[in-house]
VOROLUM-435252 format. One line per 4 residues: number of its first residue (from 1); for each residue x, y, z of C-alpha. Coordinates in nm, 4 decimals, padded with zeros to 6 digits. Layout:
NUM) X Y Z; ...
! end
This chain:
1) 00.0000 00.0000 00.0000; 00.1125 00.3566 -00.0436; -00.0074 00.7145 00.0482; -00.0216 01.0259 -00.1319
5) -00.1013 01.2899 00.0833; -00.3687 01.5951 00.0008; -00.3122 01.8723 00.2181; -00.5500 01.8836 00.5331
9) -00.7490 02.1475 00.6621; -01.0812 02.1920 00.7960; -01.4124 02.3432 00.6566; -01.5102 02.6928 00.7789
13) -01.7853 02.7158 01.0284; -01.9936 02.9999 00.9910; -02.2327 03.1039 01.2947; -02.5030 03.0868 01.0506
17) -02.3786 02.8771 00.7643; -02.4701 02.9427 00.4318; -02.3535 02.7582 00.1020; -02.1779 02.9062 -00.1800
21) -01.9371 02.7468 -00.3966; -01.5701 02.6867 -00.3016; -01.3060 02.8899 -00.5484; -00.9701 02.6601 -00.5038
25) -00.8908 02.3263 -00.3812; -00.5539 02.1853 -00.3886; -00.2984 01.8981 -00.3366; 00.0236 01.8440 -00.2137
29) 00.2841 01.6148 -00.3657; 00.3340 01.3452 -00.1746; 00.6221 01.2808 00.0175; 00.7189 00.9187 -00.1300
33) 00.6176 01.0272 -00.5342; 00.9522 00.8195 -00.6048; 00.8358 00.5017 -00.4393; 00.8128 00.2161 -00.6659
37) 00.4530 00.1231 -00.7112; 00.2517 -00.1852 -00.8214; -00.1055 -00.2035 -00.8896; -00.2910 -00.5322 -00.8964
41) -00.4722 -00.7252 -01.1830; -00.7117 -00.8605 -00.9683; -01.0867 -00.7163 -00.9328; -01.1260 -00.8697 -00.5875
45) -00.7848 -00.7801 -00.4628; -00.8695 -00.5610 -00.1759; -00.5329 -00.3622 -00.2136; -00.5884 -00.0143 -00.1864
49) -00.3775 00.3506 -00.1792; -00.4842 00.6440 00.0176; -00.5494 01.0095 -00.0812; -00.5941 01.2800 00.1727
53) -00.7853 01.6039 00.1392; -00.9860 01.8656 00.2560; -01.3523 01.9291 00.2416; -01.3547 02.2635 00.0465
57) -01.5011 02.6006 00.1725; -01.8726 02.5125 00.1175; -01.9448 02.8034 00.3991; -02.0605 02.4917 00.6081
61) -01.9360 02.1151 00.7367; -02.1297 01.9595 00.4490; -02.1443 01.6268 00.4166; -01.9479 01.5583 00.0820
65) -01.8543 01.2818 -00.1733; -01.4630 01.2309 -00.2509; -01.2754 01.0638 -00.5254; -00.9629 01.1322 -00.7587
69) -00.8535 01.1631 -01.1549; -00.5933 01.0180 -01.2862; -00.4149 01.0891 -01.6343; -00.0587 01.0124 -01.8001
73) -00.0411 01.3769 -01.9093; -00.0696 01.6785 -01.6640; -00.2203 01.9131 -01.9996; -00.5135 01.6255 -02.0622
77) -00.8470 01.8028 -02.0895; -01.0479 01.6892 -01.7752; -01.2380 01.4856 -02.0254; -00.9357 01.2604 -02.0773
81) -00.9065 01.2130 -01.7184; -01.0152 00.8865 -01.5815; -01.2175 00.8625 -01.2448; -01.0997 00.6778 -00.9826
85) -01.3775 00.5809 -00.7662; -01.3081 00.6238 -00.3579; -01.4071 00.2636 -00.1693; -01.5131 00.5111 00.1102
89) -01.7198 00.7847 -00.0969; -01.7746 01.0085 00.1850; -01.4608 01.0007 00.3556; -01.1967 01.2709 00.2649
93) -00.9128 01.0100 00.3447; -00.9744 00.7988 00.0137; -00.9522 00.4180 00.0065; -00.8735 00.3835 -00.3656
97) -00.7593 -00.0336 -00.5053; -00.4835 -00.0353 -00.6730; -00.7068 -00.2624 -00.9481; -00.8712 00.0601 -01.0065
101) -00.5675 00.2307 -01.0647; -00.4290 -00.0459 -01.2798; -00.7302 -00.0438 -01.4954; -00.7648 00.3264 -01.5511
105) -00.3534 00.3168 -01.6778; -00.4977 00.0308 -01.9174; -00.7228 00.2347 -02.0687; -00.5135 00.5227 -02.0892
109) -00.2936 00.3405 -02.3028; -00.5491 00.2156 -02.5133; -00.4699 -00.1835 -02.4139; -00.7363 -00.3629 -02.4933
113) -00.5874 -00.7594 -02.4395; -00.3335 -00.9155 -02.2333; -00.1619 -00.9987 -02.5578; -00.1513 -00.6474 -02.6936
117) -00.0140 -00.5236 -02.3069; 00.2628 -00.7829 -02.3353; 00.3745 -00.7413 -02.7171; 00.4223 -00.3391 -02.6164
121) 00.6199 -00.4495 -02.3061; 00.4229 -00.2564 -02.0604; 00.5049 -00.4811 -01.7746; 00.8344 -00.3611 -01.7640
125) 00.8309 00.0201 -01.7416; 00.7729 00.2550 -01.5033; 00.5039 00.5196 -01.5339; 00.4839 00.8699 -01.4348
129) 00.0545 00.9250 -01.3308; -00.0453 01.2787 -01.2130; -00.3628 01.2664 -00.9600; -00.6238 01.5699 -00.8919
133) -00.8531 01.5179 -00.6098; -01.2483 01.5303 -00.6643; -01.5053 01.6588 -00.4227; -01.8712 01.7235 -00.4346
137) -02.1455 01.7718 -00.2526; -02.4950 01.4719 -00.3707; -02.7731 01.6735 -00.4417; -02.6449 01.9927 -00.4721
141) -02.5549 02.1870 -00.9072; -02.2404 02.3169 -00.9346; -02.0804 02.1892 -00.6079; -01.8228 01.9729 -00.8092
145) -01.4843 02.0726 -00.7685; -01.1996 01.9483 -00.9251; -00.7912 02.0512 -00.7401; -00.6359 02.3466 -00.9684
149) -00.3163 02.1349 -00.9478; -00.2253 01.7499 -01.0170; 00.0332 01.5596 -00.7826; 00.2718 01.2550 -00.9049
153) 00.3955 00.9258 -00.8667; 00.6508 00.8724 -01.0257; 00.7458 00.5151 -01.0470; 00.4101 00.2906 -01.1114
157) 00.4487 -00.0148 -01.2289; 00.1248 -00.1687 -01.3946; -00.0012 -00.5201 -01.4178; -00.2774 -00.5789 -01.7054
161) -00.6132 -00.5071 -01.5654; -00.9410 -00.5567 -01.7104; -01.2866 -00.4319 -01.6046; -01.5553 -00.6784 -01.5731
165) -01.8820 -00.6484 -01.4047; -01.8720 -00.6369 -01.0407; -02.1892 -00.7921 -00.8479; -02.3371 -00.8251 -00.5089
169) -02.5340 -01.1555 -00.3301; -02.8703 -01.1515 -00.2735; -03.0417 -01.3838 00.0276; -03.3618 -01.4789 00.0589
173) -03.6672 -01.6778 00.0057; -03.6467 -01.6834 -00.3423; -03.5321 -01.9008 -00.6862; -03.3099 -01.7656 -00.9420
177) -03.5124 -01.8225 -01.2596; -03.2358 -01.9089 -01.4659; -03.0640 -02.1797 -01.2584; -03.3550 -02.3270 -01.0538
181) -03.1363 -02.2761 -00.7558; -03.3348 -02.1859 -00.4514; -03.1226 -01.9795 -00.2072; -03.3845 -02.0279 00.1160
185) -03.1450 -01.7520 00.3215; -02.8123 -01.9912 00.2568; -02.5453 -01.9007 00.4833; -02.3697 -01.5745 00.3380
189) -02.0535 -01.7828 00.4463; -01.7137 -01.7866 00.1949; -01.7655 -02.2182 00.1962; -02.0722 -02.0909 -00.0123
193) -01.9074 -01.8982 -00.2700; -01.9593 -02.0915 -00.6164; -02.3321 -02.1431 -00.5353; -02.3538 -01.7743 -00.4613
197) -02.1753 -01.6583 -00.7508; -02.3444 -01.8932 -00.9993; -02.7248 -01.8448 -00.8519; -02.7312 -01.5981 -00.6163
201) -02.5683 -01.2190 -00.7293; -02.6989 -00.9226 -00.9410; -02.4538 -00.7959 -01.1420; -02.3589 -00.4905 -01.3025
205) -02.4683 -00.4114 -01.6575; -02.2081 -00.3973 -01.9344; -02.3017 -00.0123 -01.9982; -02.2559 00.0574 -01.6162
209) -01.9156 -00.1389 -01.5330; -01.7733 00.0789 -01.1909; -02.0845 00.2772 -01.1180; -02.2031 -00.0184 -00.7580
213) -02.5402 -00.0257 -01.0012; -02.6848 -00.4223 -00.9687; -02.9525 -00.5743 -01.1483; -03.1258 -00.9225 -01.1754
217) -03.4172 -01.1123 -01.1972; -03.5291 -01.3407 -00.9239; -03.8388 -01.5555 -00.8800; -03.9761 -01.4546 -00.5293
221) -04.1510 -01.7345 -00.3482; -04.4458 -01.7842 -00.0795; -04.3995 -01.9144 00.2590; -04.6064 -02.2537 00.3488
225) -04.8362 -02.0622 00.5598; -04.8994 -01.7883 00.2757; -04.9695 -02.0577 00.0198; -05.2279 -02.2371 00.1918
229) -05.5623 -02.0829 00.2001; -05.6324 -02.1816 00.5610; -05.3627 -02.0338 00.7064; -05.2937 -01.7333 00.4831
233) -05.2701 -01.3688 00.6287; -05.1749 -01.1126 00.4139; -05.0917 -00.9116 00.8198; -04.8560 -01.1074 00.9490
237) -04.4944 -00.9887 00.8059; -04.3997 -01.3897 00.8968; -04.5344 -01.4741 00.6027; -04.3876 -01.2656 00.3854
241) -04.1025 -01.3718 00.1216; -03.8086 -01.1849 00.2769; -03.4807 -01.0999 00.1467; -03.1375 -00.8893 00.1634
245) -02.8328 -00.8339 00.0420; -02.4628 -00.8363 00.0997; -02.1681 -00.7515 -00.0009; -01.8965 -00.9779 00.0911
249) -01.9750 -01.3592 00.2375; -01.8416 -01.2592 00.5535; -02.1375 -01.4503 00.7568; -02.3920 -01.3060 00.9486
253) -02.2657 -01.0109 01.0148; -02.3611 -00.6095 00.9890; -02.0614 -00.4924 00.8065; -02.1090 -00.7075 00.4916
257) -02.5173 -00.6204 00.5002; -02.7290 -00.4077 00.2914; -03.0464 -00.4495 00.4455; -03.3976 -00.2514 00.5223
261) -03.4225 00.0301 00.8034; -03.5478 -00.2381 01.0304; -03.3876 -00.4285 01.3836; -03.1701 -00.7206 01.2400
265) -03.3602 -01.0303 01.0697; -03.7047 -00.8286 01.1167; -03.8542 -00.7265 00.8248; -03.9902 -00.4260 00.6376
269) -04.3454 -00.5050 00.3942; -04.3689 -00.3833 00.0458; -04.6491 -00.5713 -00.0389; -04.8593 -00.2504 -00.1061
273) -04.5516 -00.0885 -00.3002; -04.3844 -00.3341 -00.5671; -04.6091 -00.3733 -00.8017; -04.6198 -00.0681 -00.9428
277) -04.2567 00.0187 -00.8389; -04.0772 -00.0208 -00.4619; -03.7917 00.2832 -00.4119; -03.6212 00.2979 -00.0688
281) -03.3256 00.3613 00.1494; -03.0896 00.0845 00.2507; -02.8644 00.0874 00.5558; -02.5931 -00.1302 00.6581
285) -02.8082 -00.3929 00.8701; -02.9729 -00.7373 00.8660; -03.2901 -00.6347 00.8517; -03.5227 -00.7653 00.5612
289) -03.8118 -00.6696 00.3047; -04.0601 -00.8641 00.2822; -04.3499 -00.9362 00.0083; -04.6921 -01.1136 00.0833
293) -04.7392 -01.3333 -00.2300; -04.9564 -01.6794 -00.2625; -04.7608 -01.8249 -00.5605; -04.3962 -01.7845 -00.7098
297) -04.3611 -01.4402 -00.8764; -04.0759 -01.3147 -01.0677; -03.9585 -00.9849 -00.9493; -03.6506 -00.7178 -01.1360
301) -03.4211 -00.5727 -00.8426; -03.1658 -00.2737 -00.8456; -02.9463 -00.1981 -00.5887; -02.7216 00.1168 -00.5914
305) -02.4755 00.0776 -00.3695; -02.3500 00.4286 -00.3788; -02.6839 00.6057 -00.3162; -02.7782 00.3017 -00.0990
309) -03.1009 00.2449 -00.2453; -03.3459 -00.0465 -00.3262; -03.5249 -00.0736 -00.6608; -03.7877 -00.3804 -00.6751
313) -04.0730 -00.3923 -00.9330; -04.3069 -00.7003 -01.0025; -04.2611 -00.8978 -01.3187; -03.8926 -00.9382 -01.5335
317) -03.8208 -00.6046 -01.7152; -03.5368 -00.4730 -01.8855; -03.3727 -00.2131 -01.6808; -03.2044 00.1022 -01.8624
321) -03.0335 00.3966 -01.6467; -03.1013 00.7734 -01.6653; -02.7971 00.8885 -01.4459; -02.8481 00.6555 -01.1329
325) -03.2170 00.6744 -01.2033; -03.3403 00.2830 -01.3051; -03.6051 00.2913 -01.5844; -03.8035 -00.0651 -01.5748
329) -03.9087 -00.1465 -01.9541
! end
């Protein structure tokens, strides 16, 4: 791991605080730009560099979104930039994998294959990337602010790195449609790992690679008491087909948990609500949502990881994005 460091300072406070948009943000070169540097070819390498900065004068401690640029040339139009995305988005002291980095160098060389990096003899050079820090406030035009100047490293040393969708596992009383698997809340537990990854994960669309934006289909599916007519009760949450999501298959745990703004393994209805389109928060939790149905019913899912929101509508649609917004087709 290395660190470049971004100058630290803290945002004004103002009696009464009032926006208005910051004029300069800066960076300071880091004091070990001569370091020797390797980034991984790995997507699931947790590896991961560090940039520190500053929240910029917003006239108030806003709560802001961080991440950095990266280019092989300091002149580059910001359009030629690429974005590094920040593993801890609101965080000014950035958690950045060095995949990411790898990756981004990739494509600014225009590599394409592993064959093409090795014939141009990429793995044996060093490279000179210049870094500007990005901060902005969610929600709010024009608070995007980009550092006047760009820092170095001067000695990275790439591995070929490819982008390929990233995903996140879904548990739950449900059937992926595709495989017949039922998951039945399997242990979130690493032993479980192929049947998860095979049956049990949304996935990123091709056209959204990077953006934490998963999508799938699942087949949701009744509890025994639901299905049979002399026990049924559309009231009792019990009987609901419950689900949630994590992250990593770290076990039953809060940290690796997306779940609904509910106590841990209780669960939040949406009975009234997916049909014609669920939206909600998500917080890092065990708790579930849950969906009073009498038969097996296919249902499309987003979850935006950044935003940490839940998309669920009834029925299999194709999903298209406008920004983060999911469109259901």
């Amino acid at each position: 791991m290395f660190t470049l460091v971004l100058g630290l300072a803290s945002c004004k406070q103002e009696d009464q605080p009032q926006y208005h948009a910051p004029t300069s943000f800066t960076v300071n070169t880091p004091a070990l730009q001569n370091q020797v540097f390797l980034t991984s070819s790995e997507m699931t390498d947790t590896e991961t560099f560090n940039l520190f900065c500053s929240q910029p004068d917003y006239g108030y401690s806003a709560v802001c979104n961080y991440s950095a640029l990266v280019a092989l040339n300091p002149d580059a139009p910001e359009e030629d930039w690429v974005a590094l995305p920040n593993e801890t988005p609101t965080s000014a002291a950035m958690s950045i994998k060095t995949y990411e980095l790898g990756v981004a160098i990739n494509n600014l060389l225009g590599v394409t294959n592993q064959e093409d990096f090795d014939a141009k003899g990429y793995a044996n050079q060093e490279f000179k990337c210049y870094f500007r820090a990005v901060c902005e406030i969610p929600g709010i035009e024009g608070s995007r602010i980009v550092s006047g100047n760009a820092v170095t490293y001067n000695k990275v040393k790439i591995r070929y790195a490819e982008k390929t969708p990233a995903w996140i596992y879904m548990c739950g009383d449900y059937t992926n449609p595709k495989t017949g698997a039922a998951n039945g809340f399997l242990a979130p537990s690493v032993g479980n790992f192929d049947v998860y990854k095979e049956n049990f994960a949304l996935f990123e669309p091709q056209d959204m690679i990077g953006q934490k934006l998963y999508v799938g289909v699942m087949q949701l599916n009744p509890k025994e008491d639901a299905a049979n007519p002399a026990t049924s009760d559309p009231n009792n949450v019990d009987q609901c087909a419950q689900f949630r999501f994590f992250t990593d298959l770290l076990g039953w745990v809060v940290d690796a948990s997306l779940g609904s703004n509910e106590a841990d393994f209780y669960c939040l209805p949406i009975t009234d609500k997916y049909e014609a389109g669920f939206s909600g928060d998500m917080v890092t939790g065990l708790g579930n949502w849950g969906v009073f149905i009498t038969e097996p019913q296919l249902v499309t899912i987003v979850v935006d990881q950044n935003n940490l929101k839940l998309y669920v509508k009834e029925g299999e649609h194709e999903v298209t994005f406008v920004g983060r917004d999911p469109e259901f087709n």
